[in-house]
N, C-alpha and C positions, 0 to 999 in steps of 0.2 A: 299629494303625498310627497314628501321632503325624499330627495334622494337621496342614496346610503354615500357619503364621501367618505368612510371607514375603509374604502379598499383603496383609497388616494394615498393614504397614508403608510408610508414603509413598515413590514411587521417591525424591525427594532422599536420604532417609535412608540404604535402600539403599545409595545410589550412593556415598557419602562417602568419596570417596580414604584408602586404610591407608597410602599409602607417600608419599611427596616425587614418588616415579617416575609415580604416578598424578596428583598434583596440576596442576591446568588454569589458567596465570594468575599471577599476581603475580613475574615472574620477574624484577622488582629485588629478589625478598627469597631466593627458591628457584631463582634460578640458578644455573648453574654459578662455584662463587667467591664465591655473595655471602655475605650475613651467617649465612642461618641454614643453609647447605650449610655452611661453614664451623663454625658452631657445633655443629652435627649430629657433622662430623668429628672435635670432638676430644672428642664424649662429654661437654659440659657445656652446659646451656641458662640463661644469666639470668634475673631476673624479668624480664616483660615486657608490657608494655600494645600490643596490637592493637587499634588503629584502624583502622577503615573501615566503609560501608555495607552493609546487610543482602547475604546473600548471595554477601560476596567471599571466605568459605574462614577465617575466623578460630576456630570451633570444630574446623573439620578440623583445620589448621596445629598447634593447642594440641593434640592427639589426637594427632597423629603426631608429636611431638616427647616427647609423655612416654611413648609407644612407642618411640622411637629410642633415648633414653638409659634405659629400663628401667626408667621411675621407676613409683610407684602414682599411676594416677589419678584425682582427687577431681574432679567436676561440681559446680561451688558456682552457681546461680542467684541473683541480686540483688535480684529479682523474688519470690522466693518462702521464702529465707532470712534469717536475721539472726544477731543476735551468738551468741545460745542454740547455734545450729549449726556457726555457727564453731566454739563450745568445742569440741565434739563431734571433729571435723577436729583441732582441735592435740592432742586426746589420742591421737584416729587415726593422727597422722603421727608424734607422739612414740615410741608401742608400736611401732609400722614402724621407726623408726629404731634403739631400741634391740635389737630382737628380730633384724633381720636386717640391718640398716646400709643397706636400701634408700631410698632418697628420695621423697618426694613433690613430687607437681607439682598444686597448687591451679587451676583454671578457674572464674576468674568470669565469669561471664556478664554483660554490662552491667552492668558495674561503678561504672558512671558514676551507678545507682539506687540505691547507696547511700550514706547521709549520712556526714556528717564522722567521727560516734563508730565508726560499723559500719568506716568508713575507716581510722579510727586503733589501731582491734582488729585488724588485719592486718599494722600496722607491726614490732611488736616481733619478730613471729614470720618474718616475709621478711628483716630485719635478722640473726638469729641465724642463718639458714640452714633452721632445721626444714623449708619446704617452699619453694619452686619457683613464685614467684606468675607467672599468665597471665590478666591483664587483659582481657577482650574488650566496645571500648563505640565505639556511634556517634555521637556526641559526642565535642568534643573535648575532648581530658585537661586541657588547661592552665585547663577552667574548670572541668572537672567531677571534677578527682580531685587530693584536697590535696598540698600542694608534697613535703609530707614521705615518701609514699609515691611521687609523680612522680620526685624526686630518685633513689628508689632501684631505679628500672624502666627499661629501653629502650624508649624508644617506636617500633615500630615502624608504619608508616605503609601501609593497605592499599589499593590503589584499586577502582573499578567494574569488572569482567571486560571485554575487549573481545569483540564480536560474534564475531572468528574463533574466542575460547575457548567462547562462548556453544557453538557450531557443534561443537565438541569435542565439549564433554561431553553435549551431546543425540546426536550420532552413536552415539557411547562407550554411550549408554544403550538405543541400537538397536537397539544388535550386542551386547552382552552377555548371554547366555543363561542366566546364575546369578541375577545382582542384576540384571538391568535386564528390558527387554522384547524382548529378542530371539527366545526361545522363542517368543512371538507371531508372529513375522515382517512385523511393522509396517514401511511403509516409509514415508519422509515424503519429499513434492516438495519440490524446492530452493526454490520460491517460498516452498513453509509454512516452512523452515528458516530463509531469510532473514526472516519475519515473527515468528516465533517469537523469534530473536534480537536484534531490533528492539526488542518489546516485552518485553522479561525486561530491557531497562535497564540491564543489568551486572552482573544479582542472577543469579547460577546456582539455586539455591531456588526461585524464580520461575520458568525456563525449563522444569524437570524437572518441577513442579507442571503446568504448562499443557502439557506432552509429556503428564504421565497423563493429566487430563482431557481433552487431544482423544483420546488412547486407548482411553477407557474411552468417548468418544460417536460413537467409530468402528466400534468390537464392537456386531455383530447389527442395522446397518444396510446399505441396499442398497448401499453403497460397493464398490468393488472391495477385496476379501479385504484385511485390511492395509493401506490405502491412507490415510494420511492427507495431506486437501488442506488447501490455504492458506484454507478458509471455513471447516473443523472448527476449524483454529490461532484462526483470526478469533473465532471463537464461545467457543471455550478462555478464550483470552485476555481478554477482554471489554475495555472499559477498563482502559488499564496506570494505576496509582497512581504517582505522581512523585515521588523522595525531597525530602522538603520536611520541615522541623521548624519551626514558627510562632514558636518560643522559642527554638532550637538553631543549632546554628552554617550551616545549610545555608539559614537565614532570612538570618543575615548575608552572606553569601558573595552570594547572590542579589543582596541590595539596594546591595551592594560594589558588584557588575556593573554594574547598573541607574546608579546613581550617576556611576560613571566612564565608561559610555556617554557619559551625558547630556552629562557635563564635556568631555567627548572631540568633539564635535559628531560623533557617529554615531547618524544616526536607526535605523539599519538594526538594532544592538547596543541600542538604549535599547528597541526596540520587541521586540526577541527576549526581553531579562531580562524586563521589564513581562508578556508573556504566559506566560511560565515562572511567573511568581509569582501569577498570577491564577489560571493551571490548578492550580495546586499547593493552592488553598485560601487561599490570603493574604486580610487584608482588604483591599480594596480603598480603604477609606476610609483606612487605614494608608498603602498607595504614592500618595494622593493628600497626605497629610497633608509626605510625604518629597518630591513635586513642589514645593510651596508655598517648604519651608523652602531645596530646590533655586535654584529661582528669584532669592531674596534672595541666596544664601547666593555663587555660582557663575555669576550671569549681572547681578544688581544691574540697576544703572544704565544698563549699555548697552545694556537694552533691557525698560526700564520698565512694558511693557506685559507682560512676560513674569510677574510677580507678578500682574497683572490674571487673564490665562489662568488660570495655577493655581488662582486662589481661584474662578475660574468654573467649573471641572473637580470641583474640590470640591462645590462645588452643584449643579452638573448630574445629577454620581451618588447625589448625597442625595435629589434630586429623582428621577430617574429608576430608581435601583437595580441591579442585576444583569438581565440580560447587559446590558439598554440604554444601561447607564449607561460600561460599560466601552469605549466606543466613545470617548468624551470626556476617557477616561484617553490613549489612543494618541495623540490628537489633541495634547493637552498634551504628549506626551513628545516628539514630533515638532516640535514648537514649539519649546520649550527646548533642544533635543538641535541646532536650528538657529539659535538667536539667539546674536547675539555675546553673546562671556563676559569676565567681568570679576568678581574675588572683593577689588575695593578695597574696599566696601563689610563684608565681612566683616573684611578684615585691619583696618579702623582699628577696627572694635569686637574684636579681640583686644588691638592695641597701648593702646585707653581702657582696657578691665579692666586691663590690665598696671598702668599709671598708677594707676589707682584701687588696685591691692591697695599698692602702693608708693607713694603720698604719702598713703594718706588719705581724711579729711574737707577737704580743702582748702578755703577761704573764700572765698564767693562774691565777686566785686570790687565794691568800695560803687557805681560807678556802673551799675552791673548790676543791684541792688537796687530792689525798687517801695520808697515809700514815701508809705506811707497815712496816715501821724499824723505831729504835726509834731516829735514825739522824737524818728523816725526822722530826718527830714528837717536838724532841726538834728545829728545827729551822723557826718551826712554820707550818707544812703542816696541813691542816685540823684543827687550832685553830679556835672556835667561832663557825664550822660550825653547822647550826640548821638542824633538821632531822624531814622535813615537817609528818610523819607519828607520832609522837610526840605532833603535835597542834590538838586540838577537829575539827579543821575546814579543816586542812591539808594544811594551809597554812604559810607562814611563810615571813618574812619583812628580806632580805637578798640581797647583789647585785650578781649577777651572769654573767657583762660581766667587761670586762676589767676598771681599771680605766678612759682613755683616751675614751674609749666608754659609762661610765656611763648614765645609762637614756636615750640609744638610742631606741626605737621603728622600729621594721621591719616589724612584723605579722600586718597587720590593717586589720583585719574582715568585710566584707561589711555586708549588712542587707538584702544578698540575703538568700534564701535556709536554708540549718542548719548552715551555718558561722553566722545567726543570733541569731540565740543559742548560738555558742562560743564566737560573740562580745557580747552581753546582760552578758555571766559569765564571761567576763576580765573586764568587765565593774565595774561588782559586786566583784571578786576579787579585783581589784584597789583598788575599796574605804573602803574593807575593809581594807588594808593594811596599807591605807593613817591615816584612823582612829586608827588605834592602834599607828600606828608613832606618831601620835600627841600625844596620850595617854604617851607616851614611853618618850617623851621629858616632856611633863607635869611633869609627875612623878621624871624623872632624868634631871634637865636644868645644868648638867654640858653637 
């Protein structure tokens, strides 16, 4: 009698939907009408790069499509292969092709792990037709897989499962008495089912995992027969891990959030992204580094004291470190995510670099110049200059930027916060200026 090695095998594995009719989820790509129900129909698959996070059905989906159109299926890992094995596969798909006219369909596996050359060794061969590329990477394509192979792929776009599909496919693995644990006669409380789907995050792989594990510390306890509760799920599950990449795009996305919180004056939103990116592993010193440059960058002037905050938050957590210190992060986000905003500051140091990549070295103005030795002096350094501490008002009617830049404007003060303090005194500065100019010219019309 052949041994049962079906209990060797992980239930995720198991479980792995054979047909479209079985698949749980993504039903902007597999439903009725859409792209790949459609493609399915007329018996021809493109190459294609799937995107999305762990768990949302991209090695199923790549399996049942070179099942549906009859193609051979090749498992290419990226992780574990390279060029040497590629060759291997195109001589594979070549004898397929000539021996029976069958197709191949290639599956790489985060594809995203290999480099440009491994990258460009796939081009010629998807190009000619020889096989059927299926891309599968959690990252995304537009940085991590060259333009010349993205060019000739559909990117198709996968999301996180929702809780009701979660709810599915752990039911689905309940009741099924071949591949799943039904035979056992497990039954799981709505509370553990709602928990369980909570913490599986959107990852199906992760649900079915933590359904075995509380199954397997359910067996030959005093539990009632089959009974899984919501404290076995709880124990299952331990802490859920949170899709986070420190380097990857779900780093960006995060600090995207956090950003335009901030900008948005929503504390409620600054304080959510901020703890998402802390639990996830972020450095800390990082989201405070991103408060600082916030502060200048987004709130400026109208409220001066908000670059203060930041750079105290910064040494508070230097000072104090993890968890304590993360206290001083919120504090900060809630500050800036509340102070009037104002990005004049930043816009006049885009329009100065503009200036500068576009005139130059431009020449300092000679009455602008020190002049320490009497060469300079006689050939004019610091002739005319007027010394604003000198006027009753401390001001004084003088140009201070280049000729070629005469009369340019950078700083424009909004009428947020105290920048409406400092636009109301440029304002009043100006026309006092204006006024003695006129006065100046009155007096002397050469």
């Amino acid at each position: 009698m052949q041994p049962d090695t079906r209990k060797n095998i992980p239930l995720a594995e198991r479980m792995r939907p054979k047909t479209l009719d079985e698949f749980v989820g993504q039903h902007h790509l597999v439903g009725e009408d859409r792209i790949l129900q459609r493609l399915i129909g007329q018996g021809r698959v493109p190459s294609l790069l799937l995107w999305g996070p762990p768990g949302s059905g991209k090695t199923t989906l790549a399996t049942i499509l070179a099942h549906t159109i009859d193609a051979r299926f090749i498992f290419f890992s990226a992780v574990l292969s390279g060029v040497k094995e590629l060759r291997t596969v195109v001589e594979a798909a070549t004898s397929e092709r000539e021996l029976s006219g069958r197709p191949t369909l290639l599956f790489v596996d985060e594809i995203h792990r290999f480099h440009k050359g491994q990258q460009d060794a796939l081009l010629p061969h998807v190009e000619s037709g020889l096989f059927t590329l299926i891309g599968a990477t959690t990252e995304n394509p537009s940085f991590q897989v060259i333009a010349p192979l993205l060019s000739r792929c559909q990117v198709l776009v996968l999301k996180p499962l929702q809780e009701e599909d979660i709810r599915i496919i752990v039911r689905r693995a309940l009741e099924d008495g071949e591949r799943g644990l039904g035979a056992e006669g497990f039954a799981l409380d709505d509370d553990a089912l709602d928990l369980l789907a909570r913490s599986a995050d959107g990852d199906c792989r992760r649900a079915l995992n933590c359904l075995e594990t509380a199954a397997s510390l359910t067996r030959g306890t005093g539990e009632t027969a089959g009974r899984i509760s919501v404290e076995v799920v709880r124990e299952a599950a331990q802490q859920p891990s949170l899709r986070y990449d420190r380097a990857g795009e779900e780093h960006y996305n995060l600090i995207s959030a956090l950003h335009k919180s901030l900008r948005d004056s929503d504390p409620d939103g600054a304080s959510y992204w901020l703890g998402r990116m802390l639990a996830s592993g972020e450095d800390p010193l990082y989201i405070a580094r991103r408060l600082v440059r916030f502060a200048s960058e987004d709130i400026g002037n109208a409220d001066p004291q908000a670059l203060q905050v930041a750079l105290n938050c910064r040494d508070a957590f230097h000072m104090l470190g993890s968890p304590e210190g993360e206290l001083a992060l919120f504090q900060a986000a809630t500050y800036l995510a509340t102070a009037p905003k104002s990005n004049a500051v930043y816009m006049a140091e885009k329009k100065i670099r503009h200036d500068i990549r576009r005139t130059g070295s431009l020449p300092v103005p000679l009455h602008l110049r020190n002049a320490p030795t009497r060469l300079m002096k006689e050939v004019g350094y610091g002739r005319g200059y007027q010394y604003a501490h000198d006027s009753a008002d401390g001001l004084v009617d003088q140009e201070h930027m280049p000729d070629r830049l005469k009369g340019s404007v950078y700083y424009e003060p909004t009428n947020r916060g105290f920048e409406a303090v400092i636009r109301d005194r440029l304002i009043k500065w100006r026309k006092i200026l204006q006024q003695r100019a006129q006065r100046h010219a009155k007096h002397d019309p050469t």
